[in-house]
C-alpha positions as CSV (number, residue, x, y, z in Angstrom):
1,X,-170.0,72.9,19.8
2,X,-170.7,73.4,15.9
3,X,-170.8,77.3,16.7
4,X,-167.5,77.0,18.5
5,X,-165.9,75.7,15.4
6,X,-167.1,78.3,13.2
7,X,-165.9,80.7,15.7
8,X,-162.0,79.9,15.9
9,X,-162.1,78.9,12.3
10,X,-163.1,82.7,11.6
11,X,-160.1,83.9,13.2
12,X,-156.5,84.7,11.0
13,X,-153.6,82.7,12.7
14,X,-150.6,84.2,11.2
15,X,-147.1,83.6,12.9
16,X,-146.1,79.9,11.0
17,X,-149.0,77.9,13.3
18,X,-150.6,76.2,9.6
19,X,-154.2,77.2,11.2
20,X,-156.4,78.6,7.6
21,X,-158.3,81.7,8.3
22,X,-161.1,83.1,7.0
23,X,-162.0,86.3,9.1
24,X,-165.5,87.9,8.7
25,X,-165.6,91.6,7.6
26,X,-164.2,93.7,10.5
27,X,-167.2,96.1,11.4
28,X,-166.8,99.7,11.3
29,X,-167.0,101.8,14.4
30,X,-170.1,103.6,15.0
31,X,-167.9,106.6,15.0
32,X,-165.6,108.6,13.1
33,X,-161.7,108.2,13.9
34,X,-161.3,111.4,16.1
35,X,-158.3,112.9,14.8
36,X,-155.8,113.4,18.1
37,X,-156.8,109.8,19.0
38,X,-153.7,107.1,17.5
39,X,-155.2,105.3,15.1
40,X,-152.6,102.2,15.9
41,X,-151.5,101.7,19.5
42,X,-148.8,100.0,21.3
43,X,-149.7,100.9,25.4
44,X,-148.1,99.6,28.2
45,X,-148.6,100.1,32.2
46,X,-146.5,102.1,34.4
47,X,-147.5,101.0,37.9
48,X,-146.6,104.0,40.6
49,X,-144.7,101.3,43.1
50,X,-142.0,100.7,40.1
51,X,-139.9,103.1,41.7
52,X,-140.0,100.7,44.7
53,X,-139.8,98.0,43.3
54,X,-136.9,97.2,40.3
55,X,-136.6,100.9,41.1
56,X,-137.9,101.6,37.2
57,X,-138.5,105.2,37.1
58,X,-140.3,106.9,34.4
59,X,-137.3,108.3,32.6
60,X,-136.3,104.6,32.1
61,X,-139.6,104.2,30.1
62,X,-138.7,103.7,25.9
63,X,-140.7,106.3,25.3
64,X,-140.3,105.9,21.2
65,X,-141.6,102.1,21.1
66,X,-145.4,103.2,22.4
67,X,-147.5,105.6,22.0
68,X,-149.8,105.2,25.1
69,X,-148.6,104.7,29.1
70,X,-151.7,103.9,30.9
71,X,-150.7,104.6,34.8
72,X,-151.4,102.1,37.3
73,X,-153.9,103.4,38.9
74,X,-156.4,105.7,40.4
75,X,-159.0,104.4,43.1
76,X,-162.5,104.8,43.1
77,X,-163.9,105.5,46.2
78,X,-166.9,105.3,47.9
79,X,-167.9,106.8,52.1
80,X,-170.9,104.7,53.5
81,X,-171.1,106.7,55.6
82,X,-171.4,109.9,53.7
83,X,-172.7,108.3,50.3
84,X,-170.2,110.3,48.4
85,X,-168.4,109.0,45.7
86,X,-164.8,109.9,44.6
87,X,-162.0,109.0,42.8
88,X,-158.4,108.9,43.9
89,X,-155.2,109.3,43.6
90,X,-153.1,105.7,45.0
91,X,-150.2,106.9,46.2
92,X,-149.4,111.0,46.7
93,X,-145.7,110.3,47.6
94,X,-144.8,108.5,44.6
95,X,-147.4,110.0,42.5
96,X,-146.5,113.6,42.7
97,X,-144.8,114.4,46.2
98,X,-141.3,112.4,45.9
99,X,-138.6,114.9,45.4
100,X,-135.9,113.8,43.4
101,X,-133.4,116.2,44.6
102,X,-130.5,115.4,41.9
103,X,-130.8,114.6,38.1
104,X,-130.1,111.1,38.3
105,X,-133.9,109.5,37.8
106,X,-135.7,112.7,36.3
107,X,-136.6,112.5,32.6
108,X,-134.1,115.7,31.7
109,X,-131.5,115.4,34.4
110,X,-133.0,118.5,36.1
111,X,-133.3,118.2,40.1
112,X,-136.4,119.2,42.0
113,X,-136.7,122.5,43.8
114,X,-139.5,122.2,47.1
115,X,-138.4,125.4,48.0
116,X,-139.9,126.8,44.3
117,X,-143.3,128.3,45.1
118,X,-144.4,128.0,41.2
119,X,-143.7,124.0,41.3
120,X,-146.6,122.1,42.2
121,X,-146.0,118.5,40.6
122,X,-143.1,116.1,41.9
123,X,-142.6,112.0,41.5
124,X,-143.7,110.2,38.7
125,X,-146.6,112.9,37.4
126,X,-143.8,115.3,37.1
127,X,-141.7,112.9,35.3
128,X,-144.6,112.0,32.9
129,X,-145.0,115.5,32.2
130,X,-141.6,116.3,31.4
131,X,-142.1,112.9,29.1
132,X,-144.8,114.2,27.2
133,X,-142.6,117.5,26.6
134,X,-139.9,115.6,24.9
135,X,-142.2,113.0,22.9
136,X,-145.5,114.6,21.5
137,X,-146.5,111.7,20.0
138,X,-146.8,110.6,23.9
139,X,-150.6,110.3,25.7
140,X,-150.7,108.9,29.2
141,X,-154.2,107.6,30.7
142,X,-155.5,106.8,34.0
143,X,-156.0,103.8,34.9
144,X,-158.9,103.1,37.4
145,X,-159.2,100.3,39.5
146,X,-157.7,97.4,38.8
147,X,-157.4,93.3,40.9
148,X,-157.1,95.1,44.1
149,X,-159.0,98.3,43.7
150,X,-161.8,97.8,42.0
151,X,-163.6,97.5,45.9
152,X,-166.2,100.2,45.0
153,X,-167.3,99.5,41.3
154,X,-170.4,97.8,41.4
155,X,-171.5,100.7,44.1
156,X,-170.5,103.7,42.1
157,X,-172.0,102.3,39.0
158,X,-175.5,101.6,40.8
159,X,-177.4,104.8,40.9
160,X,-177.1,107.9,38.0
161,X,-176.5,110.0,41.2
162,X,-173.2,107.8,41.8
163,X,-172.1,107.7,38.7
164,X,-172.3,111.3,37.9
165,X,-170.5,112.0,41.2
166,X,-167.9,109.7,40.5
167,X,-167.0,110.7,36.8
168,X,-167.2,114.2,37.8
169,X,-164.8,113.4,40.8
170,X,-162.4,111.4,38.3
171,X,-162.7,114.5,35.6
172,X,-161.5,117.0,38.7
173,X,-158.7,115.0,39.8
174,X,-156.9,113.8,37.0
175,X,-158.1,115.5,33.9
176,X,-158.3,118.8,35.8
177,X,-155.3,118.2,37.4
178,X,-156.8,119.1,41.3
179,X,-155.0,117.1,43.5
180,X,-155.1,117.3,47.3
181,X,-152.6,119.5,48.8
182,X,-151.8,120.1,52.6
183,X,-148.7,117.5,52.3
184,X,-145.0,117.8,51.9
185,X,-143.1,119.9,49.9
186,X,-145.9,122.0,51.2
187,X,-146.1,123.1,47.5
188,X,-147.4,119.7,45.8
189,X,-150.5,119.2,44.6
190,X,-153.4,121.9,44.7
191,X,-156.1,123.3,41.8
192,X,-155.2,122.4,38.6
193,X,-151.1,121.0,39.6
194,X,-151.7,118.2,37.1
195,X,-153.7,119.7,34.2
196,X,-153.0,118.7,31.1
197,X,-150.8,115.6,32.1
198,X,-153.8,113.0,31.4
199,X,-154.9,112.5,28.6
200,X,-158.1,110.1,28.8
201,X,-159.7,107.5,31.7
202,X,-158.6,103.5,31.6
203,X,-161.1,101.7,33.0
204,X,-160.2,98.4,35.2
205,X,-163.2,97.2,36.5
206,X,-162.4,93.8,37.6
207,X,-164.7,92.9,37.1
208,X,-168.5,93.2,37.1
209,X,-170.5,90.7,38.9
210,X,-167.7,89.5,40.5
211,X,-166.5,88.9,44.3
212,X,-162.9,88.8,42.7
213,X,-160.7,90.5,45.1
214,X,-163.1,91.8,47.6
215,X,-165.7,93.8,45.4
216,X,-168.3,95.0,47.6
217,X,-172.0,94.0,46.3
218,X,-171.3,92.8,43.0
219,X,-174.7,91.6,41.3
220,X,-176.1,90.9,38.3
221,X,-177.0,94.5,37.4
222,X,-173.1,95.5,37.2
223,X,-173.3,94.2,33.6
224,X,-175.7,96.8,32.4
225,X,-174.6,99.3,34.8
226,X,-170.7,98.7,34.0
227,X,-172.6,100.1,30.1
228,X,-174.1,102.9,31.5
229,X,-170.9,103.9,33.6
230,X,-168.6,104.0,30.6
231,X,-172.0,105.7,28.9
232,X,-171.4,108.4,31.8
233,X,-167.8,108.6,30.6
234,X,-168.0,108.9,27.3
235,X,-170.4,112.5,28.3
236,X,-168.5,113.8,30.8
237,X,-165.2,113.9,28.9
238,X,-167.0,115.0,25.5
239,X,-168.6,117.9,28.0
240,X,-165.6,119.0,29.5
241,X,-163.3,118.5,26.2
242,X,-165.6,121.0,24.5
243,X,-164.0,123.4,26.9
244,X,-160.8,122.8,26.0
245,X,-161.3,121.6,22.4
246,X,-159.5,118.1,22.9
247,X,-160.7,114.9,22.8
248,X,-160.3,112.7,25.6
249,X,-159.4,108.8,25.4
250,X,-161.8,106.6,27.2
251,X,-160.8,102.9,27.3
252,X,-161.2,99.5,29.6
253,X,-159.3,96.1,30.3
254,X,-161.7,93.7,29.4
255,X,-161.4,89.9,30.4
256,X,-160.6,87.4,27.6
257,X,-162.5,84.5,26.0
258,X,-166.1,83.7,27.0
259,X,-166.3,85.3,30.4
260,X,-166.0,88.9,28.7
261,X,-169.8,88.7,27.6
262,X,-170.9,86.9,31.3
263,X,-169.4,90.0,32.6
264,X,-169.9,92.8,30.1
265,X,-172.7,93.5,27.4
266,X,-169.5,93.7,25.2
267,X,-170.8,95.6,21.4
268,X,-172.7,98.0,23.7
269,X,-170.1,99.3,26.1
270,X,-167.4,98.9,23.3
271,X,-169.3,101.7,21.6
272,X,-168.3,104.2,24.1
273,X,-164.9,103.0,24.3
274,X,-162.0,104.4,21.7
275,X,-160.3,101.2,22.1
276,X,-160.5,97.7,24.2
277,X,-157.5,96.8,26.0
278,X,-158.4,92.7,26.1
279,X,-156.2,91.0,28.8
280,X,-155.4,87.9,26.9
281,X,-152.9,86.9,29.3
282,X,-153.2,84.4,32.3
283,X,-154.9,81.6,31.0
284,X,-153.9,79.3,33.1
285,X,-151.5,80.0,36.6
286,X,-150.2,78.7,39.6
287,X,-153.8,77.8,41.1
288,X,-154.5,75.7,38.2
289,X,-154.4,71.7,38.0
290,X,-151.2,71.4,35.7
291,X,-148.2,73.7,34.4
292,X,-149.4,75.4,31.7
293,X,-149.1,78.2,29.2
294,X,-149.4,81.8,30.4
295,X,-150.7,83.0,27.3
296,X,-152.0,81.3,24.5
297,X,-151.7,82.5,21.0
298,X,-153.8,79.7,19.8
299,X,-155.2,76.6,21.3
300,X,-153.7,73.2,23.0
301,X,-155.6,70.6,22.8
302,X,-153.3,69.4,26.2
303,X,-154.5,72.8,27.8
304,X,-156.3,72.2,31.0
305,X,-159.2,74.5,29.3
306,X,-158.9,73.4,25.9
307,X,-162.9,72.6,25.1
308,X,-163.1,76.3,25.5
309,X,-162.0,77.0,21.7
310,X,-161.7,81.5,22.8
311,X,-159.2,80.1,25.7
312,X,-156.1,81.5,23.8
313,X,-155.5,85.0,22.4
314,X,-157.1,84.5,18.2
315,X,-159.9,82.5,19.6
316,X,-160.3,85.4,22.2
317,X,-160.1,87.8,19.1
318,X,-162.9,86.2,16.9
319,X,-165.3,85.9,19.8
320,X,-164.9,89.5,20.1
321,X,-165.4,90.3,16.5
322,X,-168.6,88.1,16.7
323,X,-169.9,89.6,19.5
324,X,-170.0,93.2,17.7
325,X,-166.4,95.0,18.9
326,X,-165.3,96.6,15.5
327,X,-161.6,95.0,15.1
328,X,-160.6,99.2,14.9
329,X,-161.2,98.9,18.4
330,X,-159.6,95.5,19.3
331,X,-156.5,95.8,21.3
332,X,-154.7,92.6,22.4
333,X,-152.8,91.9,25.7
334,X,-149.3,90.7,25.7
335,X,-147.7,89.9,30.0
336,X,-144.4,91.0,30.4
337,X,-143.8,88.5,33.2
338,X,-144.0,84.5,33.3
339,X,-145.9,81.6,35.0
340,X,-143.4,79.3,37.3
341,X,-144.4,76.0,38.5
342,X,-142.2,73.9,40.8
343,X,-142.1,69.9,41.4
344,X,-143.0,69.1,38.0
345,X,-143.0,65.8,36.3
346,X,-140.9,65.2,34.0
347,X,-142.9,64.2,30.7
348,X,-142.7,66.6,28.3
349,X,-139.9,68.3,30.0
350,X,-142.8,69.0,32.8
351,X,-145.2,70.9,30.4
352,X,-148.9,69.8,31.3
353,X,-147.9,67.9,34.4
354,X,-149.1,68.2,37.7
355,X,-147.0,70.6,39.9
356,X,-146.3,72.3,43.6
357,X,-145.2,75.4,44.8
358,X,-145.5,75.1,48.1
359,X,-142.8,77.6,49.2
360,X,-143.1,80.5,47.0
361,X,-143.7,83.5,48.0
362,X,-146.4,86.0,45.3
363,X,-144.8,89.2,47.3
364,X,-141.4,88.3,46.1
365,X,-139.5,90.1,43.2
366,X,-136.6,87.3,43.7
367,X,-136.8,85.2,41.1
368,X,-136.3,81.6,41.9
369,X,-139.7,81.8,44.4
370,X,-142.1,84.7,42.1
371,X,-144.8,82.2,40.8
372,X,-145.0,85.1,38.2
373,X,-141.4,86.4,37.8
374,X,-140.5,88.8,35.1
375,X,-139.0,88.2,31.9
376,X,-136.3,91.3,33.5
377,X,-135.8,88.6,36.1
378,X,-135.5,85.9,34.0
379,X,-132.8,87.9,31.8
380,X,-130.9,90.0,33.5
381,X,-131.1,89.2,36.9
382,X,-131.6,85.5,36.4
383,X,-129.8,84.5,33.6
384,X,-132.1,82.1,32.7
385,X,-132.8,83.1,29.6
386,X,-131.2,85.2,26.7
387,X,-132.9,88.5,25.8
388,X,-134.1,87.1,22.8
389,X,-135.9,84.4,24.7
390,X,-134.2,81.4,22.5
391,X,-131.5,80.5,25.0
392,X,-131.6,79.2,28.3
393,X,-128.5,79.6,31.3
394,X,-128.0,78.9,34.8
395,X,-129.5,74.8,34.4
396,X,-132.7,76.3,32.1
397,X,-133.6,74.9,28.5
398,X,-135.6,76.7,25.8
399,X,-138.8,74.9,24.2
400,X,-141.2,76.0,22.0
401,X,-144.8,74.8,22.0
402,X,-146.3,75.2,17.9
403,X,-149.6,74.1,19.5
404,X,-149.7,77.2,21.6
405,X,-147.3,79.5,19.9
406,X,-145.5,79.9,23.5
407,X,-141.9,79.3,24.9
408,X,-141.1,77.5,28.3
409,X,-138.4,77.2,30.4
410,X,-137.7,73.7,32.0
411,X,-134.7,72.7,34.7
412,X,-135.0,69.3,35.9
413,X,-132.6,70.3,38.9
414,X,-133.5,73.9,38.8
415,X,-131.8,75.4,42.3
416,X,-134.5,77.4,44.3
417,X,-132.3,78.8,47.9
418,X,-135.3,81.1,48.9
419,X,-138.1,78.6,49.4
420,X,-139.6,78.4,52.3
421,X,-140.3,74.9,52.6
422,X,-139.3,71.7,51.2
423,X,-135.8,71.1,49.4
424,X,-134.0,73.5,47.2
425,X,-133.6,71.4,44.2
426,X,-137.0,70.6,42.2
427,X,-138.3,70.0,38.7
428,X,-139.3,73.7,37.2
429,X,-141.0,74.9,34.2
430,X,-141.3,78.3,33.5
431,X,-144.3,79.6,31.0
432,X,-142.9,82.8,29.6
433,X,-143.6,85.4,26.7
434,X,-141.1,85.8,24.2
435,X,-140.1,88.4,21.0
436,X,-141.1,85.4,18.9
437,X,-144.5,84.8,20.8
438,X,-145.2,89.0,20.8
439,X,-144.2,88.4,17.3
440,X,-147.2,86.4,16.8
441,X,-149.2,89.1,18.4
442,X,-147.7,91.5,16.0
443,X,-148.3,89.9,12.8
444,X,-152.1,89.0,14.5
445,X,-152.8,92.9,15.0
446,X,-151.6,93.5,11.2
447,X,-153.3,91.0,9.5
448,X,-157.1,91.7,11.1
449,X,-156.4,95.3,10.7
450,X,-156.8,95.6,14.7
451,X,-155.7,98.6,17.0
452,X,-152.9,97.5,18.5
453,X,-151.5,95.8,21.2
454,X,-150.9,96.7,25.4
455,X,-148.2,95.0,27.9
456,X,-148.7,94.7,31.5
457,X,-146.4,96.0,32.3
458,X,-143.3,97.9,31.6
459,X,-140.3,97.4,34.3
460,X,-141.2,93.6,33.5
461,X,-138.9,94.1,30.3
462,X,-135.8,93.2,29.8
463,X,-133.2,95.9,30.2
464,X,-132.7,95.7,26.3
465,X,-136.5,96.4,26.0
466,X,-136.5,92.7,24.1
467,X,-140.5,92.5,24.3
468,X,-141.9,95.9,23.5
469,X,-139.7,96.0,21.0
470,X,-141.3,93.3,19.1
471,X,-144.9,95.3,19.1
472,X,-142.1,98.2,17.2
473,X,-144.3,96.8,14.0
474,X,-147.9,98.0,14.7
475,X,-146.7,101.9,14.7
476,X,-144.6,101.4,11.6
């Protein structure tokens, strides 16, 4: 417990909270700055199924308020029955086969031509390329893996024979650019049809050691062998970007608090990493005891997990500084989308009381039954909050928590028609991020001299781009 103390009180809690700070020295990477890698970052995911969804296409991206679009996501594969590893592409229709065959969602109102013999990229890989074109500054990585594709991990990162063959199969198919072909237009896809769109590997591994959503064989060996998979990384994309003469990014979600050393020998697979993407975001959610904060910025002592002192976003950013990540390498997670909790009580205007959403539905984009709706739902499909996330509508009221540095939304009659059980009227409170919570963020990323900051993900934005706007700051 003494250590614990020491720990948060060595973080820098800027954003009005009255915590002191006293941060250690951030330690310096173990290697130079390479020059075509940002030096600050704001990244956000784009998740393929967007254009399903909210039907968010990639021209809809605001492609001036980041500088990285890590693209949700590649799977990696593995064939018992072969034992070949590979890596893959999630979905060829939207990922490079979907004609748009008038201006209205590409990038520079130009339709797509099957019938051309010379074009080989459609969907969203074609829009992303034609993204990059009109904003240099732009790098777009792959991200591998993920909740429900990380199946394979703890397989392919077992042997050096599997990892080699699954690096060298990610390398071919998205830094090489050689998708599959044999689909329709008859054109897409083929040797090279996506070179030079990707610009590094994101890895997801979610996570090692864990069952989590249906990892096959995890053990207690994924946590060195997660080191020596992003060890096989790091040499495969040096190899192959002395060919070309560019560097190529290599960066992972890591978990938050305490559980990002149970699952990772954090300062030693940092090291091959240009950056961290730390997913300090769902703290607490629908499974838990009691309505609480999505994301912390600093801790509750009313938090269902608040003897756990990293259980917020600056006590998850000293841990990491104390466990060896250089703080140029530190970049903080920031959700675009809410925690909803139904059948509240009413103390506190239902914030930390027990709750029951029986009746939602966690396949629904409709907002009164998401248990995680987006702050886009929320604003401007919604109306239950203002863009600027200080005013509530439709029955909702604004709070602020100063203990967490996070906004909620509470109804004590909120109207919910979709349910599937149980009456339409109930107690709600809605966790939620905020500009003035990012804010925090922000001024956090500034202060500690950290690399930057990354959303999950972008169609979750308002249609005013409220929330990335607020990380504008770290590339000024």
């Amino acid at each position: 417990m003494r250590r614990s103390r020491r720990l948060f009180a060595s973080v820098a809690v800027v954003a009005g909270v009255g915590l002191a700070l006293a941060a250690p020295p951030a330690q310096a990477s173990t290697t130079k700055p390479t020059p075509d890698a940002p030096r600050k970052v704001v990244t956000a995911y784009f998740a393929d199924w967007d254009v399903y969804g909210r039907g968010y296409y990639v021209k809809d991206i605001p492609a001036t308020k980041l500088n990285v679009i890590q693209y949700a996501f590649g799977v990696p594969g593995y064939d018992p029955a072969t034992g070949k590893a590979s890596c893959d592409v999630l979905d060829p229709w939207a990922d490079y086969q979907q004609v748009y065959w008038t201006g209205d969602n590409t990038v520079d109102g130009v339709a797509d031509d099957p019938s051309d013999p010379d074009q080989h990229l459609f969907g969203n890989f074609n829009q992303l390329r034609k993204l990059k074109a009109a904003n240099p500054h732009l790098k777009v990585e792959i991200s591998l893996g993920g909740w429900t594709k990380s199946t394979w991990f703890s397989k392919l990162a077992s042997t050096p024979q599997l990892r080699q063959q699954f690096v060298s199969s990610c390398i071919d198919t998205f830094i090489k650019g050689d998708l599959p072909g044999g689909g329709w237009p008859e054109g897409a896809g083929g040797a090279g049809s996506a070179a030079g769109l990707f610009d590094g590997i994101d890895i997801d591994w979610e996570y090692p050691t864990q069952v989590a959503d249906g990892n096959v064989d995890p053990g207690p060996a994924d946590r060195h062998n997660a080191t020596l998979l992003a060890a096989e990384f790091r040499k495969q994309l040096d190899a192959y970007g002395a060919t070309t003469g560019k560097h190529y990014l290599l960066t992972a979600a890591l978990p938050a608090a305490t559980s990002s050393t149970k699952y990772y020998e954090l300062r030693e697979f940092s090291k091959y990493l240009d950056w961290d993407n730390v997913m300090t975001y769902d703290f607490n959610v629908a499974s838990g005891p009691k309505a609480s904060p999505n994301t912390l910025f600093t801790p509750d002592p009313r938090d269902p997990n608040a003897k756990n002192l990293t259980w917020n976003t600056s006590g998850t950013v000293a841990y990491y500084l104390l466990n060896g990540v250089p703080a140029n390498k530190i970049v903080v997670g920031v959700p675009f989308y809410g925690q909803q909790y139904l059948r509240t009580g009413s103390a506190n205007h239902g914030l930390y009381t027990a709750f029951d959403n029986t009746g939602t539905d966690p396949n629904s984009l409709t907002v009164d039954v998401a248990p995680q709706p987006s702050y886009h739902a929320l604003v401007d499909e919604g109306g239950y909050v203002d863009a600027a996330g200080t005013k509530g509508g439709s029955g909702y009221t604004v709070y602020w928590n100063p203990l967490a540095g996070e906004p909620f939304l509470s109804n004590p009659a909120a109207e919910h028609p979709n349910l599937t059980t149980g009456p339409a009227t109930v107690p709600t409170v809605i966790a939620f991020s905020s500009p003035r919570s990012i804010g925090e963020r922000t001024k956090l990323v500034k202060a500690l001299g950290l690399r930057g900051a990354m959303a999950w993900e972008l169609s979750q934005d308002s249609d005013s781009h409220a929330l990335i706007s607020a990380l504008g700051p770290i590339l000024g």
